[in-house]
Each structure stands twice: as C-alpha cells, then as structure tokens.
FIKOLBA-789166 format. One record per residue (C-alpha): residue in one letter; x, y, z. Coordinates in steps of 0.001 Angstrom, whole numbers, padded with zeros to 6 digits, always signed. Example, Ala and Ser with C-alpha at 12.3 -4.5 7.8 and 13.67 -1.06 7.14 Angstrom:
2
A+012300-004500+007800/S+013670-001060+007140/
This chain:
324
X+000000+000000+000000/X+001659+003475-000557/X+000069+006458+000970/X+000453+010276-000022/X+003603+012060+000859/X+004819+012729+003124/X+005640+009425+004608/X+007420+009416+008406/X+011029+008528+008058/X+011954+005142+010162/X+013734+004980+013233/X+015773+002491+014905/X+015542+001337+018852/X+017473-001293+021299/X+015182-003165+023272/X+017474-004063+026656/X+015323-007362+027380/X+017664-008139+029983/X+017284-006314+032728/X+014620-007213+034901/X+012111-004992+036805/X+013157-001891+034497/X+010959+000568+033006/X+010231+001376+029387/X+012113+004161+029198/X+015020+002255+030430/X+014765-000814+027967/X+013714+000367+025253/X+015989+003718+023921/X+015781+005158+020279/X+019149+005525+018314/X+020591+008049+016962/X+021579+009017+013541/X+025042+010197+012643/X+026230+011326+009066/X+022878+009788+007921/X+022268+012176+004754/X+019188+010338+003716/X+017481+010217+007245/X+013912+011610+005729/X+014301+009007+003233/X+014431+005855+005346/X+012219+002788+005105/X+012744+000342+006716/X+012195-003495+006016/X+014917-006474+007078/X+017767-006090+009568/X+020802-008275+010269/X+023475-007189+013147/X+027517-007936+012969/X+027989-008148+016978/X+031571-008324+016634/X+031856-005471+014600/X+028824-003519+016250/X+027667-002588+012726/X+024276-002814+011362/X+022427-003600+007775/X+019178-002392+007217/X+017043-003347+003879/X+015704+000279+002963/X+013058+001384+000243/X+014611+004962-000657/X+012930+006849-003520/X+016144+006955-005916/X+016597+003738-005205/X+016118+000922-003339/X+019874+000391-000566/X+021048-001759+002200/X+022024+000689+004595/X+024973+000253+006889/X+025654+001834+010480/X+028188+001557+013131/X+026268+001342+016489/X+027211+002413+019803/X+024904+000599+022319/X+026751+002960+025445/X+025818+006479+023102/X+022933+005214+021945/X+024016+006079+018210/X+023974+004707+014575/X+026524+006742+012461/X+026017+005892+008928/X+029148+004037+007301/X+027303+003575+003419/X+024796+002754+001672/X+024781-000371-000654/X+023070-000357-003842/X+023004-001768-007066/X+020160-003088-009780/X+019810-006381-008051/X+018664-005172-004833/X+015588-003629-006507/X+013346-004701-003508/X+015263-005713-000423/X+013548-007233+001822/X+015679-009680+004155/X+019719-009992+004750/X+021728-012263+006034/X+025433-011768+006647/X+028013-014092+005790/X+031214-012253+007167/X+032189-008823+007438/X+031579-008239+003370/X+029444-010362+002077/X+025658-010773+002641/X+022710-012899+001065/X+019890-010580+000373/X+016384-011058-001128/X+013915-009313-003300/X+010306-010439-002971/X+009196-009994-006358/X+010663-009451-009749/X+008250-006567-010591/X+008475-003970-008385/X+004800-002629-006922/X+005056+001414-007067/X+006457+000964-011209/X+004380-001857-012083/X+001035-002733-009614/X-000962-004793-011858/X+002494-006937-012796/X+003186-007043-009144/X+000002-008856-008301/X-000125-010844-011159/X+003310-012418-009901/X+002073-012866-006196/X-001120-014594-007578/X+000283-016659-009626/X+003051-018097-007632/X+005758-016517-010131/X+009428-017218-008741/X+010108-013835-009374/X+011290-013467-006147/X+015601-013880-005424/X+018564-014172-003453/X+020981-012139-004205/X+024715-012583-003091/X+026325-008997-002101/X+030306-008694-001915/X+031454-005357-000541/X+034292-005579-000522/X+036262-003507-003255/X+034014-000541-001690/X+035894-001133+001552/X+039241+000675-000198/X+037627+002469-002575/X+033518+003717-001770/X+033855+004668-005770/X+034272+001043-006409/X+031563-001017-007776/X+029384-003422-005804/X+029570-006967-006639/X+026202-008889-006904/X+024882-011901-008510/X+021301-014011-008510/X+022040-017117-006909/X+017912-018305-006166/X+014890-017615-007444/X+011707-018150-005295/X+008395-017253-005393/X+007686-014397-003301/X+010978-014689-001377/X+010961-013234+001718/X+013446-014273+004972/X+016349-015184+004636/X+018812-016991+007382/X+021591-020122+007692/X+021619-023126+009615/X+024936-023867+009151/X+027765-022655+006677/X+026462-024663+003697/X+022724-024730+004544/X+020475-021623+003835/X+016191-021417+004357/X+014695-019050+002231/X+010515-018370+002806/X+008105-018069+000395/X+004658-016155+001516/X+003161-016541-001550/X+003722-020676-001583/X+003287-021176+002588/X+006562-023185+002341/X+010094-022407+003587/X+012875-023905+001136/X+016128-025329+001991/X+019156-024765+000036/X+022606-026755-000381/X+025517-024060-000268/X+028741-024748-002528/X+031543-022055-003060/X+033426-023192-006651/X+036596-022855-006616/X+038021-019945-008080/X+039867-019979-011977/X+042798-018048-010944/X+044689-017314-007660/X+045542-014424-008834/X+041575-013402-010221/X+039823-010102-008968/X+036331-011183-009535/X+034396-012681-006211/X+033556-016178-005733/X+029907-016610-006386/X+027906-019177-004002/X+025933-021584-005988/X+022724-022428-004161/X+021073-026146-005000/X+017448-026441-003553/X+017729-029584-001558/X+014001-029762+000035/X+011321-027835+001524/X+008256-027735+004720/X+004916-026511+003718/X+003452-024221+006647/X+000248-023481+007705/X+000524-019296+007090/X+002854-017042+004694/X+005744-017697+006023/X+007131-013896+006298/X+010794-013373+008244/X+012746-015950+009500/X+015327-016064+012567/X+018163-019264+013935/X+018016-019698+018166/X+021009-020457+019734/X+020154-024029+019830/X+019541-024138+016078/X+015686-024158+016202/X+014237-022611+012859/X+011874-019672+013978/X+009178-019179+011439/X+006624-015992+011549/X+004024-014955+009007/X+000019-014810+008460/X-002334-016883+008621/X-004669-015021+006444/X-003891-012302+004062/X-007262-010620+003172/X-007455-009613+007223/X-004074-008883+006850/X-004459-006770+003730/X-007748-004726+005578/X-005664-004460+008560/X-002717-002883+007045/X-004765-000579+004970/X-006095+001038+007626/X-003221+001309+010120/X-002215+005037+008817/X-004869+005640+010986/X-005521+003820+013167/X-002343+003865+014864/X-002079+007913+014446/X-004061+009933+017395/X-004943+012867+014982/X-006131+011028+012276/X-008154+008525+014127/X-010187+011858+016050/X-010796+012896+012817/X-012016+009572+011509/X-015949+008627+011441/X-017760+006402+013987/X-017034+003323+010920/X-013359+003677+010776/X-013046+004335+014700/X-015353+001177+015262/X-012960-000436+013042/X-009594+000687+014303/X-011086-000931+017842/X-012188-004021+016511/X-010016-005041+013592/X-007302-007496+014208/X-004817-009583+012041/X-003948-013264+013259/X-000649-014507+014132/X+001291-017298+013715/X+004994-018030+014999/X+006447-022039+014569/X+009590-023255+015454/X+010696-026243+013091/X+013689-028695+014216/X+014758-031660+012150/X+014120-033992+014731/X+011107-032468+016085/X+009442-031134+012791/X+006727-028242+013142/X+005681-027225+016325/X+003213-024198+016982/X+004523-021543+019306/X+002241-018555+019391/X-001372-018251+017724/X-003684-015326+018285/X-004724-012092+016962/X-004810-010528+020249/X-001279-009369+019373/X-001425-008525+015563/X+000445-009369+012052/X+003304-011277+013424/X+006043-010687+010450/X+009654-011367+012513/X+010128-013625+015783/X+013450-014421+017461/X+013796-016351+020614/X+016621-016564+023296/X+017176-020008+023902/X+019545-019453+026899/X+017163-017307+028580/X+013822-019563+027202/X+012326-015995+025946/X+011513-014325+022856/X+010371-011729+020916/X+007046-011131+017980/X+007081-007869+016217/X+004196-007172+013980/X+003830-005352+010492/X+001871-002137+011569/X+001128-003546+015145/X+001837-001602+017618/X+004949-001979+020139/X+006701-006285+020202/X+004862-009008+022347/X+007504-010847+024700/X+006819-014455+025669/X+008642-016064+028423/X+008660-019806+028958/
C-alpha cells in the first residue's frame, strides 16, 4: 500500500530485554543518527546485526533507489553513524539480509516486478506463484578501499515471493516463500576460483535440496542459539491486507479523532492473526504462538539461553515478549 507524501522517516531502537524490573524508558531507547544524509528518506524493512563489529544492515526502500544501509552502532551512546549505503540493480526490492562475514551478505527481493512501477504486474506475480522473487549474493568488498568502487552482486535463487532469509549452518540456507506457505532449503557450494591471482568474487551456488509446507505465509525468518528454525508470518492475508490498509490511521491519534464512527469502530475491533512455529529436524513443526490478540506477526526471534523471545508485527503496535 503506498500512501500520499509525506511518509514518516523510520527509526531504529534497542530493546534491553535483559534487565529485569526496568521501566520502558530504560529498555527500550531510540538511536541516533550520525552522518545519515538520507534520514527523511528511510524505510525500513529487514535487519541483520555484525555483533563483533557492532555494525548494522538495514534493507531500505529509498525513492532513488532501493539500498542496504549500513551503520556503526554504539549501544553505550545510543548512536547509529552511517558508514554507506549499498546499492546496485539487483537489490531492486530488499527485503531480508543475512550476513556471511564482514563483506558479504545474502539478500532477497520479494518480487521481480516492483509494486510502485508496475502494480498490476506485481500482483499478477504474487497470484500466480511466479518465482520472481531472489537471493541475491552482495560482496562489498572492493568498496571497503575504494567507496567509488563497484558493488559486486549476482542471482544465486529464485523463489516465489521470497521473503526471509537466514543459515543453519555454513552450507545450509532457508529461504521463505509467503506466496507458496513453504520455507525452502538450500545446499551451499563455493566453486573454486579460476585463478589465484583473479579479482572477480567467488559466487555461491545455491542447490534447492528440500522444503516444509506451513500453515501461514511464512514472512521473516530467525536461527536460536540451539539451532531451532523460527518461522513468523500470516495466517490469512485478506485480514491482513484490511488491517494494514487502515493502520495510517488507526495507529495515528490525529487522524483517528478525525475519523468517522465506521473507521473508529474499526480501528477498535479489527485485528490480524498470528502465527509463529519453530521447526527442528528432529522435532518437525511445532506451533509456538497463535492469536490475533497481538497482531500481524512478520519477525520472531527467541533466546534459547534465557527460554524468551520476541514477535514484532507489520503495523502492530509496540513487540509481544513471551517467556517460557
């Protein structure tokens, strides 16, 4: 859905989950921007998080043109100072990243035709179960001595409606489909390269090996600690669809006084359902969290060392935290 400018910029926030007995305010603290010359034009979708080099990628649907943003954080400062922005005609429509070391990254676009330059293609592609959708592999690295340098990136999947993206292992990657209901897993191999001596990057070649159906789109997914496969996504996308159409607002104060008694009814009573598996290969599918009392669950990740974890919703408002 795209609204009439302007749209809010996005913002970033640490959630501290653990410290115990704290307040909001305390737990939950907004970053901020450094050397971020595109701040107002910052929208964000997937996020993946270097911890040993503090540095962030965000997936981020600018107007020129679609970039993986990166940022340094300081979690003391409370900052994000922007480092650069990746971008190239690949990563038309980013959507989720996963890293595989400090420059490269797996990245995917959920369609091939892009909704704002072509709608009716767009839909035709999601209804029709069109792998239009890829996985793109992004190598950095010239651009770390020269910014002028060109960003390698190469197709190495095509799914249908690709959405998360994350590995099990060094040679395993799961890709989700929302527009199949199935999350596919893919066989990693890195060729060796023709030359010793040869500039141009090693591509990964991805070989689907098999893949779970699952009983909802299948939106972001997220790898515990103990290796569980943590699946979110919707159980049923016209609610989702009249949900997220009228969450611009619903979730603003002024435009929800100025809305009629239908919309306001609405805003109170309108709900989309979640769904949140975890999937082991000894265990299989198991259910984790299903409701709509907490709404449009699109990303989960759980702790397994602290048996916790964390739902956030598209368009809901603030993250549900479970504790077992």
């Amino acid at each position: 859905m795209y609204l009439p400018e302007p749209v809010e910029n996005g913002k970033l926030y640490v959630f501290d989950y653990t410290t115990t007995g704290a307040s909001d305010d305390d737990t939950l603290k907004q970053l901020e921007f450094v050397d971020f010359k595109v701040q107002s034009d910052f929208h964000t979708l997937g996020m993946a998080f270097d911890e040993d080099t503090s540095t962030l990628f965000v997936a981020s649907h600018r107007h020129d043109h679609p970039a993986v943003e990166m940022f340094k954080l300081d979690l003391e400062a409370y900052t994000a100072t922007h480092l650069r922005s990746i971008q190239h005609p690949l990563i038309h429509g980013p959507n989720s990243i996963v890293l595989i070391n400090d420059h490269e990254f797996y990245v995917t676009n959920d369609h091939f035709f892009v909704r704002k330059n072509h709608p009716i293609l767009h839909q035709l592609e999601t209804y029709l179960g069109a792998p239009g959708g890829t996985v793109v592999h992004v190598d950095y690295f010239p651009a770390l001595k020269d910014p002028s340098a060109p960003v390698q990136a190469n197709v190495v999947a095509r799914v249908a409606f690709a959405n998360g993206i994350e590995l099990l292992n060094e040679t395993t990657a799961v890709v989700a489909s929302s527009g199949k209901a199935t999350v596919h897993f893919f066989s990693i191999s890195t060729p060796e390269s023709d030359s010793a001596t040869s500039s141009s990057p090693t591509i990964p070649k991805f070989t689907h090996v098999s893949k779970i159906r699952v009983p909802f789109a299948a939106d972001n997914l997220s790898v515990s600690k103990d290796g569980a496969l943590i699946i979110a996504g919707h159980p049923h996308f016209p609610t989702l669809g009249a949900f997220t159409k009228t969450r611009h607002i619903c979730n603003s104060a002024e435009e929800l006084s100025k809305a009629s008694e239908d919309m306001q009814e609405t805003c109170r009573t309108l709900s989309a359902p979640s769904w949140v598996a975890r999937w082991t290969e000894t265990g299989g599918l198991e259910t984790l969290y299903v409701d709509v009392e907490y709404p449009s669950s699109a990303t989960a990740a759980r702790d397994s060392d602290r048996k916790m974890g964390i739902i956030s919703g598209l368009y809901a408002k603030g993250i549900l935290v479970w504790r077992e």
